[in-house]
C-alpha positions as CSV (number, residue, x, y, z in Angstrom):
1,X,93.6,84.7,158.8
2,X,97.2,83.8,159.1
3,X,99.8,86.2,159.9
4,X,102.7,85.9,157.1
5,X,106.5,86.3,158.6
6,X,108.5,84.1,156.2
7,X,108.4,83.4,153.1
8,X,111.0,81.1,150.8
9,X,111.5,81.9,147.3
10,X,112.7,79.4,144.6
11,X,111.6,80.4,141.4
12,X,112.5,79.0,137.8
13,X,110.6,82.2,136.3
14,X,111.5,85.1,137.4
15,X,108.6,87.3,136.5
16,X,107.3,89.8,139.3
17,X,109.3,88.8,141.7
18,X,111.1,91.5,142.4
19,X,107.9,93.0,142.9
20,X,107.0,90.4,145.5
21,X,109.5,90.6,147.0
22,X,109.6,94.2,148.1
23,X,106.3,94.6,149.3
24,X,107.4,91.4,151.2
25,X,110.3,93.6,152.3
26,X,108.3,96.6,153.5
27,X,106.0,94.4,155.6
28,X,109.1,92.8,157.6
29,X,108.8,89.2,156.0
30,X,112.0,87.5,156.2
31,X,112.2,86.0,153.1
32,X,114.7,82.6,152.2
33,X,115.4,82.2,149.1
34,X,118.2,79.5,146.7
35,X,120.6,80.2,144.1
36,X,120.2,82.2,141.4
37,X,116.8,83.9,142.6
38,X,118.7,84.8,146.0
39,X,121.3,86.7,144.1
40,X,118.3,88.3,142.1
41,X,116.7,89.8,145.3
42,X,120.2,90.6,147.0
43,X,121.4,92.5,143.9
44,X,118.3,94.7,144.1
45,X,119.0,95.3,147.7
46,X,116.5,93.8,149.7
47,X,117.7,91.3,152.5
48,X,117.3,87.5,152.0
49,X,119.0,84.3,153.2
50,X,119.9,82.0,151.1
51,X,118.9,78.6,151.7
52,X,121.9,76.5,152.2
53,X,123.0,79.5,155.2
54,X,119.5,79.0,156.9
55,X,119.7,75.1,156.9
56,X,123.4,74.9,157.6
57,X,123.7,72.6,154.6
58,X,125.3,73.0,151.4
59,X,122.8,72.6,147.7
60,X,124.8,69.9,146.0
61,X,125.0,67.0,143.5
62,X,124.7,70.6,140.9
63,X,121.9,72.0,142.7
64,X,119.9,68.6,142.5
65,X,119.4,68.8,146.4
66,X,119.0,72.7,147.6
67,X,115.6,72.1,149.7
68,X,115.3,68.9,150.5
69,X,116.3,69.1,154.1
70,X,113.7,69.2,157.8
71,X,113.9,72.3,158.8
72,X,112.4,73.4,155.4
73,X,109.6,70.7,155.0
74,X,108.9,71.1,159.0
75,X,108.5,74.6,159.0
76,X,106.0,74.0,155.9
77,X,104.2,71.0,156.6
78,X,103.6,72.0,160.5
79,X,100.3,72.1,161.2
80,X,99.8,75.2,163.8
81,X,97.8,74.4,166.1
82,X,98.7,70.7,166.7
83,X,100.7,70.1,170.1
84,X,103.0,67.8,169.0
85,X,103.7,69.3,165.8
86,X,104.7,72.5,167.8
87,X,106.9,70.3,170.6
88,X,108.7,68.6,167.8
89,X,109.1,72.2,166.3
90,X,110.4,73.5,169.3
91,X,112.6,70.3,169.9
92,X,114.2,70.4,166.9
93,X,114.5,74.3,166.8
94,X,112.5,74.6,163.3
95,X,111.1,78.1,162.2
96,X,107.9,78.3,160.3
97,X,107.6,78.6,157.4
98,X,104.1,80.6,155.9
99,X,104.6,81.6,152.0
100,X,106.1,78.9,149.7
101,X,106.6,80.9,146.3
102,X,107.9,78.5,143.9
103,X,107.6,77.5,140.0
104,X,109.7,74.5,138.7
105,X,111.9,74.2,136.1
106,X,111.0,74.2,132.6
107,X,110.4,71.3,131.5
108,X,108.3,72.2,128.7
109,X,109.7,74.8,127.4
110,X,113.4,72.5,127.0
111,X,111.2,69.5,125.1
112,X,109.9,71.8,122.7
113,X,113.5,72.0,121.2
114,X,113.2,69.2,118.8
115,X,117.1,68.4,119.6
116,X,116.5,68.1,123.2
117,X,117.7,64.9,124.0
118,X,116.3,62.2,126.5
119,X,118.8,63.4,129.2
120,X,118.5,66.6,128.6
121,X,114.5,66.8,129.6
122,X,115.5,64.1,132.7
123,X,117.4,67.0,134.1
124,X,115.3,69.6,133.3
125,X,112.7,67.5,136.1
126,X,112.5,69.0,138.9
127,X,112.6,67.5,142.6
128,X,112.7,70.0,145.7
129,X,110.3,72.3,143.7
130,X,106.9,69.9,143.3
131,X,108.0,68.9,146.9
132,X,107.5,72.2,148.4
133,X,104.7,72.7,146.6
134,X,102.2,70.0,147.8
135,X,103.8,70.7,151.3
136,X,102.9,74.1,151.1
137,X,99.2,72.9,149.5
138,X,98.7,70.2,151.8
139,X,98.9,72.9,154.7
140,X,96.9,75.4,152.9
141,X,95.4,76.1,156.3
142,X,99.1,77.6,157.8
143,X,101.3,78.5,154.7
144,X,100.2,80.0,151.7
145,X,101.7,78.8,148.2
146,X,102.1,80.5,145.3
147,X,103.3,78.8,141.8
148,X,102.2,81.2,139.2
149,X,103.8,84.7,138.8
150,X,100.1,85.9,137.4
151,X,99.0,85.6,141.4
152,X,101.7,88.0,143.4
153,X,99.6,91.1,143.0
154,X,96.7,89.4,144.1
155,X,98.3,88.1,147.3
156,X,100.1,91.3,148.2
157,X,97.2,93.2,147.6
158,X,95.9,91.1,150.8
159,X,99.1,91.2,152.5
160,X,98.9,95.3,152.3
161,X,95.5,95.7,153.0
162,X,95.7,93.0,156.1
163,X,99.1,94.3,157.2
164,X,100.9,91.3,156.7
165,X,97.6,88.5,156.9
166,X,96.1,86.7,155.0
167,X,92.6,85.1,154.6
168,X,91.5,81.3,154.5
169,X,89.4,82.2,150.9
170,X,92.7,82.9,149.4
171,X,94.6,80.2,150.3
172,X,92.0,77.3,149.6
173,X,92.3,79.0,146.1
174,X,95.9,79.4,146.0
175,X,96.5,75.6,147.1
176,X,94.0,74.3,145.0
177,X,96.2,76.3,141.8
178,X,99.3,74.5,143.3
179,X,98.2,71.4,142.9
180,X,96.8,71.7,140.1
181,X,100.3,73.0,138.6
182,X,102.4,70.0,139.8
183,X,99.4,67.6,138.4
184,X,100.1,69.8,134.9
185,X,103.6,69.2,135.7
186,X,103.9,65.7,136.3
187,X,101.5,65.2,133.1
188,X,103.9,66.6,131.4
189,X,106.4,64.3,132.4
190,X,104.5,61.3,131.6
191,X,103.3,62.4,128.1
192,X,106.7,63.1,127.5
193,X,108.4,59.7,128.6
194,X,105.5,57.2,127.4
195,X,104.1,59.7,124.0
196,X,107.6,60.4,122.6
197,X,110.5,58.1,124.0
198,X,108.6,54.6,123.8
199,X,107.1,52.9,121.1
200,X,104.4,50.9,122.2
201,X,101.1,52.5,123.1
202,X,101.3,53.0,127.1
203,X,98.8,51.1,129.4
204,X,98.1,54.3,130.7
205,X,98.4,57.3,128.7
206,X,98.3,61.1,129.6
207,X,97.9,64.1,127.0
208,X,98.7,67.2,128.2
209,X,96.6,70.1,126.6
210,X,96.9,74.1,127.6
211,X,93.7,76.2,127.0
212,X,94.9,78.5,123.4
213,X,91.5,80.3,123.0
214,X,88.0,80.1,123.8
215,X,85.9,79.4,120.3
216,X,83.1,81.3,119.4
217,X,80.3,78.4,119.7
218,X,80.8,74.5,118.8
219,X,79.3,72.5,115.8
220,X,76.1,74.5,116.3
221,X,75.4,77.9,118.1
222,X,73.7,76.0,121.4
223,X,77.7,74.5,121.6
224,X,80.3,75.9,123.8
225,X,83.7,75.1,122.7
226,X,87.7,75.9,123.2
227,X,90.7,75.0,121.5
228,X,93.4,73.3,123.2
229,X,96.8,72.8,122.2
230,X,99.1,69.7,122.8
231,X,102.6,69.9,124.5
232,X,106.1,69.8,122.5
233,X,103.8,70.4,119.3
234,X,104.9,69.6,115.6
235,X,106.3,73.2,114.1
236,X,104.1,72.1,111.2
237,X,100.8,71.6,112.7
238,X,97.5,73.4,112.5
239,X,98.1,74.6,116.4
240,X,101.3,76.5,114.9
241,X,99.1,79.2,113.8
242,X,99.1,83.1,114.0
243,X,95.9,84.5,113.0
244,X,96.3,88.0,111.0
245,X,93.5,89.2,110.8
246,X,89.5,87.7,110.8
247,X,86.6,87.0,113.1
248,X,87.0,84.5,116.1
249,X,87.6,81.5,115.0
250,X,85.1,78.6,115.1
251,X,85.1,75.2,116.2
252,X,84.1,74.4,112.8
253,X,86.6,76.5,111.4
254,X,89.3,74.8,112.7
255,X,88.0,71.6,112.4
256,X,87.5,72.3,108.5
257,X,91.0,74.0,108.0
258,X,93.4,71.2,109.6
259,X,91.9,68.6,106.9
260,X,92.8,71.5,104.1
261,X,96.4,72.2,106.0
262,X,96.9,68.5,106.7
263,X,96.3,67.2,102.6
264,X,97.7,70.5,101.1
265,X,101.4,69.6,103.3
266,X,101.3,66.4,101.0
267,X,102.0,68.7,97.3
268,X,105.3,70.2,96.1
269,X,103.9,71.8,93.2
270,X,102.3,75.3,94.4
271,X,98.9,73.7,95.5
272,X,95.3,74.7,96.4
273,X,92.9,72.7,98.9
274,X,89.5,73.7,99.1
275,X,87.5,71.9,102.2
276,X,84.2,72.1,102.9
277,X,82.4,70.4,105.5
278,X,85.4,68.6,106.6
279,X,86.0,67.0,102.9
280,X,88.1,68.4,100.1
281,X,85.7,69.9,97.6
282,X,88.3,71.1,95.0
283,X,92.7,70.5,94.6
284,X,94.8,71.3,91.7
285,X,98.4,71.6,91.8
286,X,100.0,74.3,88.7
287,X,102.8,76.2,87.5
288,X,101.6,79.0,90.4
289,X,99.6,79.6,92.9
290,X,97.0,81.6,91.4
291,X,96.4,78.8,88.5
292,X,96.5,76.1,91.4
293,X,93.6,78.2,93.3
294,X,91.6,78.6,90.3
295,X,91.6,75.4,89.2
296,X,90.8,74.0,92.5
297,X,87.5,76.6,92.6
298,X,86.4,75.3,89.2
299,X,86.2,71.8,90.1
300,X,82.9,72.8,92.4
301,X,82.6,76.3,92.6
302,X,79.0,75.7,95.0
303,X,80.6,73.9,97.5
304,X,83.5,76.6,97.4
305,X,81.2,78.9,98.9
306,X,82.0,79.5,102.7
307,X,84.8,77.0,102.3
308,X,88.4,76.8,103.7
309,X,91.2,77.1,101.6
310,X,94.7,76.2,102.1
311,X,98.0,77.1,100.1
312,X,101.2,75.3,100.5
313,X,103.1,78.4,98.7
314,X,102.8,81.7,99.3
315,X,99.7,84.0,98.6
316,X,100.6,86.6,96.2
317,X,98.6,89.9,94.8
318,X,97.4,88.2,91.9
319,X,95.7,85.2,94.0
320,X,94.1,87.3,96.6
321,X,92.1,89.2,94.2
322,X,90.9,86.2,92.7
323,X,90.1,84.6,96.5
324,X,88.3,88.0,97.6
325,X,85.8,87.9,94.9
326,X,84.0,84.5,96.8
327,X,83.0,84.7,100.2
328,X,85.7,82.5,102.3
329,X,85.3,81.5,106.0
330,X,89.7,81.4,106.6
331,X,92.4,81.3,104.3
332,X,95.4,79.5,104.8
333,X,99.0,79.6,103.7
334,X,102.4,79.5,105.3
335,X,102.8,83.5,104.2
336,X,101.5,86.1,102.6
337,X,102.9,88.9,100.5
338,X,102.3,92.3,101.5
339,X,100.4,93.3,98.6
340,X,98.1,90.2,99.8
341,X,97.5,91.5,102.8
342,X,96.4,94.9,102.0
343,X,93.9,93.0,99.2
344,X,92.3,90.9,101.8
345,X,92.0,93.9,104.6
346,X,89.7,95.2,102.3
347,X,87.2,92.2,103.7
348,X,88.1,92.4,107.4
349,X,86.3,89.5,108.7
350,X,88.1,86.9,106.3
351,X,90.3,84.9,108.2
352,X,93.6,84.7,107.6
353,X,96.2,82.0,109.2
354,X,100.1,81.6,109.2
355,X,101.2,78.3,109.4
356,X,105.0,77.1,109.2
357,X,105.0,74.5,106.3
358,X,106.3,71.4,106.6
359,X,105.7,67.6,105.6
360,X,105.3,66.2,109.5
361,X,102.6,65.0,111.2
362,X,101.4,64.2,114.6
363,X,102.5,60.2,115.9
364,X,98.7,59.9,117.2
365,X,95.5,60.2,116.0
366,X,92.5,60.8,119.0
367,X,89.2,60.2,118.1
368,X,86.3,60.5,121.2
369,X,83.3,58.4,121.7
370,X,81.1,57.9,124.5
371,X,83.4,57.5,128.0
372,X,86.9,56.6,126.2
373,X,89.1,57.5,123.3
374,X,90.2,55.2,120.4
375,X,94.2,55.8,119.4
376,X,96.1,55.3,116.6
377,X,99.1,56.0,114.7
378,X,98.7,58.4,111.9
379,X,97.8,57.7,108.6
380,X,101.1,58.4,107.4
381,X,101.6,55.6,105.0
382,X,102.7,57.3,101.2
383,X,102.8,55.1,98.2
384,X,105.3,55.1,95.4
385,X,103.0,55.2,92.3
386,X,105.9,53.2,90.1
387,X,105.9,50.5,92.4
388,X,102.4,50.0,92.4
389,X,100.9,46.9,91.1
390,X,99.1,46.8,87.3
391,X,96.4,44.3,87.5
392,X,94.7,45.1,84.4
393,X,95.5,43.9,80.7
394,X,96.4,48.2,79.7
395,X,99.1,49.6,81.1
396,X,99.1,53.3,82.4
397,X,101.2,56.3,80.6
398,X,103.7,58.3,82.4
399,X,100.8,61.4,82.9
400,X,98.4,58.4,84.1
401,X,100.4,57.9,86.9
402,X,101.1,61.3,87.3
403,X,97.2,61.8,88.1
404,X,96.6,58.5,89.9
405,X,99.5,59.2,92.4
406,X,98.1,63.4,92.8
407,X,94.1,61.7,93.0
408,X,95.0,58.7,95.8
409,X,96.7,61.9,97.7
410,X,93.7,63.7,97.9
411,X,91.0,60.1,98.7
412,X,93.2,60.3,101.7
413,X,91.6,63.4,102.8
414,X,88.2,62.8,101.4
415,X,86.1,60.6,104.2
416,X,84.9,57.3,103.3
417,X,83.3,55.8,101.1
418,X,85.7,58.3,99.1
419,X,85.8,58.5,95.4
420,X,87.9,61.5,93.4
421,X,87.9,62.5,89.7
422,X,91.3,63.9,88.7
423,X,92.8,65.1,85.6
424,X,95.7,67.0,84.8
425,X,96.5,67.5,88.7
426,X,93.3,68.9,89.2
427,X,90.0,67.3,91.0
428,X,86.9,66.9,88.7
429,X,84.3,65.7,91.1
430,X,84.4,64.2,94.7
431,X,82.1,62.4,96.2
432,X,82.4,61.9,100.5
433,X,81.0,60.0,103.4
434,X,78.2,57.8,101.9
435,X,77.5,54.2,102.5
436,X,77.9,53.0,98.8
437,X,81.1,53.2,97.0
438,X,78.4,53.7,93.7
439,X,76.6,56.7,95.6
440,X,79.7,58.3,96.1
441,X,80.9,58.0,92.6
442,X,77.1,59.0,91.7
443,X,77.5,62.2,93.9
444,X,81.0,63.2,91.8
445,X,80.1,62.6,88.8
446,X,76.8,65.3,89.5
447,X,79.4,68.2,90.9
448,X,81.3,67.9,87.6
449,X,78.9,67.7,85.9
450,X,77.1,71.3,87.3
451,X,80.4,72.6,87.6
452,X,81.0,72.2,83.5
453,X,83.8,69.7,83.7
454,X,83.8,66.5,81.9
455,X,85.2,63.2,83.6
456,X,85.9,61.3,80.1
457,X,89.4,60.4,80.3
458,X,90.0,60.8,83.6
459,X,91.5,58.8,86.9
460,X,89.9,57.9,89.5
461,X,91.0,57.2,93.5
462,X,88.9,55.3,95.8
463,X,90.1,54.9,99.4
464,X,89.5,51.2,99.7
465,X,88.7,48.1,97.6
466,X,85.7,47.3,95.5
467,X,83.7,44.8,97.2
468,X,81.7,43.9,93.5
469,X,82.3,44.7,90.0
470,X,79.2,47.2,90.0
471,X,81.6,49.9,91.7
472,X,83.7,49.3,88.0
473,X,80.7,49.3,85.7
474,X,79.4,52.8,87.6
475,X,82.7,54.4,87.2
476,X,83.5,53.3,83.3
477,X,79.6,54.7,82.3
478,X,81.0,58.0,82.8
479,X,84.0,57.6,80.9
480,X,87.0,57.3,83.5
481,X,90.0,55.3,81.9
482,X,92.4,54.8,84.8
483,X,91.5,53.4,88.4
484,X,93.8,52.8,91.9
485,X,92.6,51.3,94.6
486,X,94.2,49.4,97.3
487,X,92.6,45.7,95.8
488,X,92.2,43.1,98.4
489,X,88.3,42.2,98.0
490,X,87.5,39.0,97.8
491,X,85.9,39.5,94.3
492,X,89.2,41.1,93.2
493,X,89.5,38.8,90.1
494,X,85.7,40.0,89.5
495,X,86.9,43.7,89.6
496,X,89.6,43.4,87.3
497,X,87.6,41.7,84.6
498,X,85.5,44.3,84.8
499,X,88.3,46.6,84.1
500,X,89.8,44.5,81.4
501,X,85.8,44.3,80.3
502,X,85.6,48.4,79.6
503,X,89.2,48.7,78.6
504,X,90.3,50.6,82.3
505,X,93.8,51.2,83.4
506,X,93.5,49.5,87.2
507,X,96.3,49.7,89.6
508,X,96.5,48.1,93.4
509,X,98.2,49.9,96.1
510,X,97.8,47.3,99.0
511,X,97.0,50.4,101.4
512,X,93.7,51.3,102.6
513,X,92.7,55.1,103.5
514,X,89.4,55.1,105.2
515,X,88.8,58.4,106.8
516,X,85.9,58.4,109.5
């Protein structure tokens, strides 16, 4: 055990330490201290000397140099029992120092205002702090270090019940917390500089991710899984929200509902998404909210079942006693009215999330495989439907484009090879993730068909180009009479004689949407 008989203080957050620093008081620990802290622990009236007194040297350059002096760092990083540490101690008249409490200055809390400026977090980066902390860690053995307000009843529990000593368990632990709090910290820093001030993807890059909650399993039962969340976060993204009321959620859950959040963001119109499985199931945009929901359950009312649904307008009365007739995993929606709320308590285990809304999204997409992670920038990329190009012979109506421009929205969201049925701002049938753009249109053309709905006259949206005319033919024999796709086959000629063939509205977008 070591015996604890100074202690310097330099905290950014404040918490506890009064606390600290009276049972420091009442065991006779002469505790040093800077700035505003100092004042803190004066004004309660417990002894302490500032910094700048003890080392006979002013903080200057505004408080950018307060610690960074040798009688601090020797007094931290002397190791006790080495001879010519304690020579050069004595030589040099340097006191020991054996508790570092310190936490740094908040770095990520000023980033998170989205006007904080690039100067701004540069001075919000703290030097002396990080400093004193891997001293302090490095010489876990002599000094104990403390960087987490959480931790000062667990040391002065040991301090009391030692009389002033602590033991070796505790500050292997404590050390191995500091450092990993200035790793956190300099991560931080990184992400910051190379994620959000350059352009160009970094040669090395560094995502910094705080534990949110623990999930109840994985993909399956036999999974274990938590949720992370990023740093400096998008107001509008999934992470952003509050749960009211539900079970735990789900890795699954989650997984499910940022696809629904994500496409629903993309509407004006008061808008339903229904996801299942990770692929939109049913979408209509209306007049209101409830309309929107119910047409978006009618396009595949099986599928609904156990879905996640997400609003971009408020849930009223009227809609939650529509939505609490099915069973429903989590509903989404950036608020709910109170006569919503007191519907959906009636089924306590429902889920129910607050997200801010909002049209932003994240500047990188992270997907994992085996011992790396592939990058990219978002799929971001929105079309203007009246700039689009008409390849075929018939030209589309106003309320054609309408539907082309709401169906390509939602093929965004629908993994590949993605095909979508729309009419009258409402999906019809989807088909998701096969290997044949034909099986997919196959696969809708079934779900509207059990779900009652007819796809004559319709539009369709497929995520990327037709490699044959076949992918045409499929999607004329069950009536459709407007297609947009992003064109650049090969056969592109081929498809748009097809078109021409069954008498098809076609238009090219030049952007592809594969979703994997």
């Amino acid at each position: 055990m070591i015996k604890i008989k100074r202690a310097l203080i330099s905290v950014s957050d404040k918490r506890h330490v009064l606390e600290l620093a009276k049972v420091l008081t009442q065991l006779n620990i002469e505790i040093l201290s800077t700035g505003g802290t100092a004042k803190l622990i004066r004004d309660e009236g417990y002894a302490v000397i500032e910094v700048s007194e003890y080392t006979k040297f002013p903080e200057m350059l505004n408080g950018r140099v307060k610690t960074l002096h040798p009688i601090i760092y020797g007094g931290i990083l002397a190791v006790r029992d080495n001879h010519e540490h304690v020579q050069t101690m004595e030589k040099h008249n340097i006191p020991e120092i054996d508790l570092v409490v310190v936490n740094l200055y908040p770095f990520e809390e000023t980033i998170k205002n989205p006007n904080c400026t690039l100067e701004e977090a540069i001075e919000n980066i703290d030097i002396g702090g990080p400093t004193m902390v891997r001293a302090a860690a490095k010489n876990y053995k002599s000094v104990a270090i403390l960087t987490n307000p959480s931790d000062y009843s667990l040391l002065t529990e040991q301090l009391i019940k030692n009389n002033g000593m602590l033991e070796e368990d505790l500050l292997f632990t404590l050390s191995k917390k500091a450092f990993l709090h200035t790793a956190h910290y300099d991560a931080a820093i990184s992400a910051y500089l190379n994620n959000n001030v350059t352009e160009d993807f970094p040669e090395t890059m560094i995502q910094v991710m705080h534990k949110s909650l623990d999930m109840r399993y994985g993909e399956n039962p036999h999974q274990k899984a938590a949720f992370y969340k990023e740093q400096n976060i998008k107001e509008s993204s999934l992470s952003n929200f509050t749960q009211i009321q539900g079970k735990e959620l789900s890795f699954n859950n989650l997984n499910d509902s940022d696809n629904a959040w994500e496409c629903v963001k993309n509407f004006v119109d008061p808008t339903c998404v229904i996801v299942k499985h990770a692929n939109p199931c049913g979408v209509c945009s209306s007049e209101s909210i409830d309309k929107a929901y119910l047409g978006a359950f009618t396009t595949d009312p099986t599928s609904a079942f156990g879905g996640i649904i997400a609003f971009n307008k408020s849930i009223d009365a009227i809609t939650a006693s529509s939505i609490i007739k099915q069973f429903v995993e989590v509903i989404i929606a950036p608020e709910f009215s109170p006569e919503a709320l007191k519907i959906f308590k009636t089924k306590e285990n429902v889920r129910l999330l607050r997200v801010p809304i909002g049209s932003t999204k994240d500047s990188l997409d992270f997907k994992k495989i085996g011992g790396g992670w592939l990058v990219q920038s978002e799929d971001s990329y929105d079309i203007n439907i009246n700039k689009c190009e008409v390849v075929s012979k018939k030209k589309p109506t106003e309320k054609q484009l309408i539907d082309m421009a709401f169906a390509w929205k939602i093929a965004q969201y629908v993994k590949s090879n993605a095909i979508v049925f729309c009419r009258n701002s409402q999906t019809i049938g989807v088909g998701a993730g096969q290997m044949s753009r034909i099986d997919s249109t196959k696969i809708a053309a079934i779900k509207a068909q059990h779900a009652g709905l007819s796809i004559k006259g319709s539009v369709v949206a497929s995520d990327a180009f037709f490699p044959f005319r076949d992918g045409v033919d499929e999607l004329a024999s069950h009536g459709a009479q407007c297609v947009i796709q992003p064109g650049g086959s090969m056969r592109d000629q081929e498809v748009i004689d097809a078109a021409d063939e069954h008498g098809l509205v076609m238009l090219f977008t030049k952007i592809r949407h594969f979703k994997h």
